[in-house]
Backbone as JSON Lines, residues from 0, in Angstrom:
{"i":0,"aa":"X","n":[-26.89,16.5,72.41],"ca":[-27.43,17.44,73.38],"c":[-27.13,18.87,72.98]}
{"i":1,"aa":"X","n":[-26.16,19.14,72.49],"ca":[-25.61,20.58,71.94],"c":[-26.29,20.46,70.27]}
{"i":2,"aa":"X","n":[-26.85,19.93,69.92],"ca":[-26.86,20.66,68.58],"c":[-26.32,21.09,67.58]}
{"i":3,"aa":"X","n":[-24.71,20.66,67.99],"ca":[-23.41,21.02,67.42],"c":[-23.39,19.96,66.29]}
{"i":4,"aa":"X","n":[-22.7,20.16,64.77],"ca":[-22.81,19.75,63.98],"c":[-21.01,18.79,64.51]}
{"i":5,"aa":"X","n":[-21.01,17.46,63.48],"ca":[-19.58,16.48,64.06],"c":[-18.92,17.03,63.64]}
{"i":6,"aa":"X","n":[-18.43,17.99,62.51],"ca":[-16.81,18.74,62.4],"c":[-16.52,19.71,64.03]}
{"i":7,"aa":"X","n":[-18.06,20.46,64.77],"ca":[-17.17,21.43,66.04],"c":[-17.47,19.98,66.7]}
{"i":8,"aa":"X","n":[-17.56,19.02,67.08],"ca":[-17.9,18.24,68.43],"c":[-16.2,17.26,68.14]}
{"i":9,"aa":"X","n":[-15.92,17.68,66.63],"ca":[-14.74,16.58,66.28],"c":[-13.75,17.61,66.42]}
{"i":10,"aa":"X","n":[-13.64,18.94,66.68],"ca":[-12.56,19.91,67.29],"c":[-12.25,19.94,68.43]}
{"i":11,"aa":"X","n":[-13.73,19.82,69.55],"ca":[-13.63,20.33,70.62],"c":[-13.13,18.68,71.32]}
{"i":12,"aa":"X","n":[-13.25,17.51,71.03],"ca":[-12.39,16.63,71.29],"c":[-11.11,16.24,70.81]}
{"i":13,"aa":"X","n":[-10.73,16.94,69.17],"ca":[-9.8,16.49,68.72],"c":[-9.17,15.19,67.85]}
{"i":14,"aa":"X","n":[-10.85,14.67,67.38],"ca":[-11.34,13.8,66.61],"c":[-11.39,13.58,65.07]}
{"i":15,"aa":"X","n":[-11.05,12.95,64.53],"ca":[-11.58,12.96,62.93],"c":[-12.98,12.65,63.26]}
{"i":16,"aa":"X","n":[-13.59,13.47,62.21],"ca":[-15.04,13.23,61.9],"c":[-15.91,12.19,61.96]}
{"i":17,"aa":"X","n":[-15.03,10.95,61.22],"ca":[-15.53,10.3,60.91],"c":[-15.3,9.0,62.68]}
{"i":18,"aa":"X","n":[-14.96,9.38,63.34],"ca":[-14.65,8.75,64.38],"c":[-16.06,9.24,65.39]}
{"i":19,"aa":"X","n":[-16.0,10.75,65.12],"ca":[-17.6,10.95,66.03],"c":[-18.75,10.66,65.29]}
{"i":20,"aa":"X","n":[-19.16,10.19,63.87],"ca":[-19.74,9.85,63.47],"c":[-19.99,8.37,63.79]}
{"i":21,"aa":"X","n":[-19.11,7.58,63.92],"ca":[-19.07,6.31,63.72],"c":[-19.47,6.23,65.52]}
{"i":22,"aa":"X","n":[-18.9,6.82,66.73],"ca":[-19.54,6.44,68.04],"c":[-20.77,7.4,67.97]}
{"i":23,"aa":"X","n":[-21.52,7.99,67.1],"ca":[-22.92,8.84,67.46],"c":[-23.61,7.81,66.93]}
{"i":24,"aa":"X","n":[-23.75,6.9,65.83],"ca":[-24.88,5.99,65.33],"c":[-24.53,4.83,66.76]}
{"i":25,"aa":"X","n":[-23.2,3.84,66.7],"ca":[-23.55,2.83,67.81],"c":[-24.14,3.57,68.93]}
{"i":26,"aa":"X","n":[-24.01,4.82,69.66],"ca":[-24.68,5.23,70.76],"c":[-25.98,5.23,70.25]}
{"i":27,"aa":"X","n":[-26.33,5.97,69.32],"ca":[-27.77,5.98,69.02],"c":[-28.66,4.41,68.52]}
{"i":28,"aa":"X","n":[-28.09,3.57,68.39],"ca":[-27.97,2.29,67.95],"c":[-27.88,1.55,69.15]}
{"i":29,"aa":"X","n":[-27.62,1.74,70.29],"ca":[-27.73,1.19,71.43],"c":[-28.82,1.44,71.74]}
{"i":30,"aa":"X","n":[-29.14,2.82,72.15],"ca":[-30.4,3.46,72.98],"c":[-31.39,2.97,72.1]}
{"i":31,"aa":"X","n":[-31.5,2.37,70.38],"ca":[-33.39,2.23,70.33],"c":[-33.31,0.61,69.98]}
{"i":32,"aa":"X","n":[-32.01,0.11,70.45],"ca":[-32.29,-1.49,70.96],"c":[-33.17,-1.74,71.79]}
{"i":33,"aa":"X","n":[-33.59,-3.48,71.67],"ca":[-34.89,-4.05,72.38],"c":[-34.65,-3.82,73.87]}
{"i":34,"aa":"X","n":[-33.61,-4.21,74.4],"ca":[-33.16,-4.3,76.2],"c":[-33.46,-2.83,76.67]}
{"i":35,"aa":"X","n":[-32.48,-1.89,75.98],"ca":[-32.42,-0.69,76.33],"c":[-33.83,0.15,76.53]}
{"i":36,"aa":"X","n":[-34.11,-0.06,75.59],"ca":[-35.61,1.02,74.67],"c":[-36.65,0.17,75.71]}
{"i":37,"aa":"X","n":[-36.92,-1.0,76.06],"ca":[-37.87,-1.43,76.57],"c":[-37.79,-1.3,77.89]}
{"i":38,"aa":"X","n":[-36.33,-1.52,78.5],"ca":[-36.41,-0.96,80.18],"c":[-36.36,0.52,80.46]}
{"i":39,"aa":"X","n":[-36.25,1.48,79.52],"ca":[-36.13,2.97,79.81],"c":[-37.07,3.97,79.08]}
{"i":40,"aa":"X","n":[-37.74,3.32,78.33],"ca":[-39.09,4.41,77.25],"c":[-40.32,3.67,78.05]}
{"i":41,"aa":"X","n":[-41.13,4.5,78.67],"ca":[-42.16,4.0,78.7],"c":[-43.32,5.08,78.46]}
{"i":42,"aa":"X","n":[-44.16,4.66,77.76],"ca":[-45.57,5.65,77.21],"c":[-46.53,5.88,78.24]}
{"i":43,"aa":"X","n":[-47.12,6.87,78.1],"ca":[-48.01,6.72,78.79],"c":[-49.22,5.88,78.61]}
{"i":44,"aa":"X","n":[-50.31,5.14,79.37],"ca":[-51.15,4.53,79.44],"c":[-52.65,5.04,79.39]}
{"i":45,"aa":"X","n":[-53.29,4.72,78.41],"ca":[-54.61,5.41,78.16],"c":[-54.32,7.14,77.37]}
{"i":46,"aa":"X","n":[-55.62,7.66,77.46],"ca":[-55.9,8.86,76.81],"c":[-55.47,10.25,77.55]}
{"i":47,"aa":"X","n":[-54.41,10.71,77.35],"ca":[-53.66,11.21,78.14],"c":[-53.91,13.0,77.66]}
{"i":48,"aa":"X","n":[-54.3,13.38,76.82],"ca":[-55.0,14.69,76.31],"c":[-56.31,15.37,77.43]}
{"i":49,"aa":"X","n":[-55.61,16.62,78.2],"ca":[-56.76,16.84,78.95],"c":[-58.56,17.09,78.3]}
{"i":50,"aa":"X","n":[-59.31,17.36,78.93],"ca":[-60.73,17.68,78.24],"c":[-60.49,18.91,77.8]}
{"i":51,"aa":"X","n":[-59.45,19.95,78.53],"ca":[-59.72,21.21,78.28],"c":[-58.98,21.25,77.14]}
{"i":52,"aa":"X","n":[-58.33,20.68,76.4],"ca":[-57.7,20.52,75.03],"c":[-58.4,19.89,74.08]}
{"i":53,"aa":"X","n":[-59.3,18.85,74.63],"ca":[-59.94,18.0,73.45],"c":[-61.15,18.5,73.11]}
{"i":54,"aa":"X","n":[-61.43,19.35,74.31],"ca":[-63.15,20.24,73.76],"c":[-63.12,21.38,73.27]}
{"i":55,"aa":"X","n":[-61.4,22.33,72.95],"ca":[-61.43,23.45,72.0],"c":[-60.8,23.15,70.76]}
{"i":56,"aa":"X","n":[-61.84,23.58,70.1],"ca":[-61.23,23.29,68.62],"c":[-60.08,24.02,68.12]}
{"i":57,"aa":"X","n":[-59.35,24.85,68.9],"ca":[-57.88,25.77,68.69],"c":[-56.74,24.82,68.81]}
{"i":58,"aa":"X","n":[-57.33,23.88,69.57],"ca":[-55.75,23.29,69.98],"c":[-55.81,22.1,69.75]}
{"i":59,"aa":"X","n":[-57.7,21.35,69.58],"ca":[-57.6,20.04,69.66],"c":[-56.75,19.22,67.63]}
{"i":60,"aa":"X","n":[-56.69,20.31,66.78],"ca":[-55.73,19.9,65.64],"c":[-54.61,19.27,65.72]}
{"i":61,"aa":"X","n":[-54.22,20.42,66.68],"ca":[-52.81,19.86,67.02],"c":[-51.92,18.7,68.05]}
{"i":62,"aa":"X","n":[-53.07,18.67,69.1],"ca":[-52.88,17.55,70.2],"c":[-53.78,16.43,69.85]}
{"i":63,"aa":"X","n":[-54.32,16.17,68.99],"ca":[-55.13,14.88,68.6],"c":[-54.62,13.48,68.41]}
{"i":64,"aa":"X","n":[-53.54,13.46,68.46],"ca":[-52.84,12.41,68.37],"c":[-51.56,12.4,69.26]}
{"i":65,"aa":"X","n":[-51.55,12.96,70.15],"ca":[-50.7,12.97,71.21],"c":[-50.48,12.1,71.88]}
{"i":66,"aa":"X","n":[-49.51,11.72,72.59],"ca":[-49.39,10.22,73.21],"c":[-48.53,10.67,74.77]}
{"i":67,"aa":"X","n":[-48.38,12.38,75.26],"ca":[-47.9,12.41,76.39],"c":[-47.3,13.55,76.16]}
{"i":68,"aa":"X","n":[-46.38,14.11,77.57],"ca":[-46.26,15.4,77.89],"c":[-44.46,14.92,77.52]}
{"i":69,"aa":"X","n":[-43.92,16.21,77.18],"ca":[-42.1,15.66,77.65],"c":[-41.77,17.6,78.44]}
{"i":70,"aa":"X","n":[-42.15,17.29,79.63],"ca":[-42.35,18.76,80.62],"c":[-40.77,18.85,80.74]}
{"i":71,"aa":"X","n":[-40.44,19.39,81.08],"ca":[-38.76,20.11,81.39],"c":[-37.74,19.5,80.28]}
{"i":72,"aa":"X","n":[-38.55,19.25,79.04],"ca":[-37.35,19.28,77.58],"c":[-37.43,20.38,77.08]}
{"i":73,"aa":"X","n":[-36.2,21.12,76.23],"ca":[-35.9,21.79,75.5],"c":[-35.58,21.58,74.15]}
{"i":74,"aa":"X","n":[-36.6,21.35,73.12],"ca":[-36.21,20.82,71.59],"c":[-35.71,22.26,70.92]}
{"i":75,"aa":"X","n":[-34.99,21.73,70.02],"ca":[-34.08,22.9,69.31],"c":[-35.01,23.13,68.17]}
{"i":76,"aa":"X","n":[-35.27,24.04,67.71],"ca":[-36.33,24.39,66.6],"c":[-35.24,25.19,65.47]}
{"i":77,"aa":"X","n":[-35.46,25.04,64.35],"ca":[-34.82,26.12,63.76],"c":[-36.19,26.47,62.53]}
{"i":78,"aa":"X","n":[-37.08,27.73,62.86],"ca":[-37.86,27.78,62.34],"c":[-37.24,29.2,60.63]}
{"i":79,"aa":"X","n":[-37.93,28.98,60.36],"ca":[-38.11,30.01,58.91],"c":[-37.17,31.56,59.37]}
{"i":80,"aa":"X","n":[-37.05,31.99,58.42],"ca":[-36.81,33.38,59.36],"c":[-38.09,34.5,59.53]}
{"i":81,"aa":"X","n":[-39.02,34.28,58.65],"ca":[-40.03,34.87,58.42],"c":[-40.99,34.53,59.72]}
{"i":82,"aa":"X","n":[-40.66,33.58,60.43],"ca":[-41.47,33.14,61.74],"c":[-40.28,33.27,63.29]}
{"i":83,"aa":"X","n":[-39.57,33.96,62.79],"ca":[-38.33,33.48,63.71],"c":[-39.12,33.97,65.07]}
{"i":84,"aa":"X","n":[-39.91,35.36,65.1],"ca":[-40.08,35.92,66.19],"c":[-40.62,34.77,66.79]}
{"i":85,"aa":"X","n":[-41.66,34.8,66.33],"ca":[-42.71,33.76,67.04],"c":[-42.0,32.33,68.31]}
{"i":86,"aa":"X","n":[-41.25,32.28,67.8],"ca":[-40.31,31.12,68.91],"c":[-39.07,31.62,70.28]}
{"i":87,"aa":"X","n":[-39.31,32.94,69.87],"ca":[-38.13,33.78,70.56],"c":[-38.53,32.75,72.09]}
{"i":88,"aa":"X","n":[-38.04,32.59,73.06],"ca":[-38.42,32.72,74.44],"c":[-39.25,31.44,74.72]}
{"i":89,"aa":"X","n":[-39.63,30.47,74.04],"ca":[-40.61,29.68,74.39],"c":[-39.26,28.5,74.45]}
{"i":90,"aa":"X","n":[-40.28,27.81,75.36],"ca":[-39.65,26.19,75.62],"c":[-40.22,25.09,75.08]}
């Protein structure tokens, strides 16, 4: 969730490295198991791209293969520096 690389997440608990390494894969190794992943991911159903996206050709490149919205996430981007502005402020 922080973005924090395992040497600060293995300070700020007081961990060898290799100890937050080893519980970040079984956690992540849990969550895209069959039980887990199948009672808590679910896709959306049918063609989920509005018209007003699929009938301009500006945007329909990029959403053409879309499979759903993820509204109130925050993905961490670390773009170029030559593009950095461009991401300032966006969600």
């Amino acid at each position: 969730v922080t973005g924090l690389p395992f040497r600060h997440v293995g300070e700020c608990f007081q961990q060898l490295n290799d100890m937050i390494s080893c519980y970040f894969h079984m956690i992540l190794t849990t969550l895209a198991t069959q039980p887990f992943y199948m009672d808590y991911v679910r896709f959306p159903a049918g063609n989920t791209v509005p018209l007003k996206i699929q009938n301009n050709p500006k945007f329909w490149p990029y959403f053409h293969n879309a499979i759903g919205t993820i509204d109130g996430s925050h993905i961490h981007a670390s773009p170029p520096a030559y593009v950095h502005l461009n991401y300032w402020n966006h969600k």
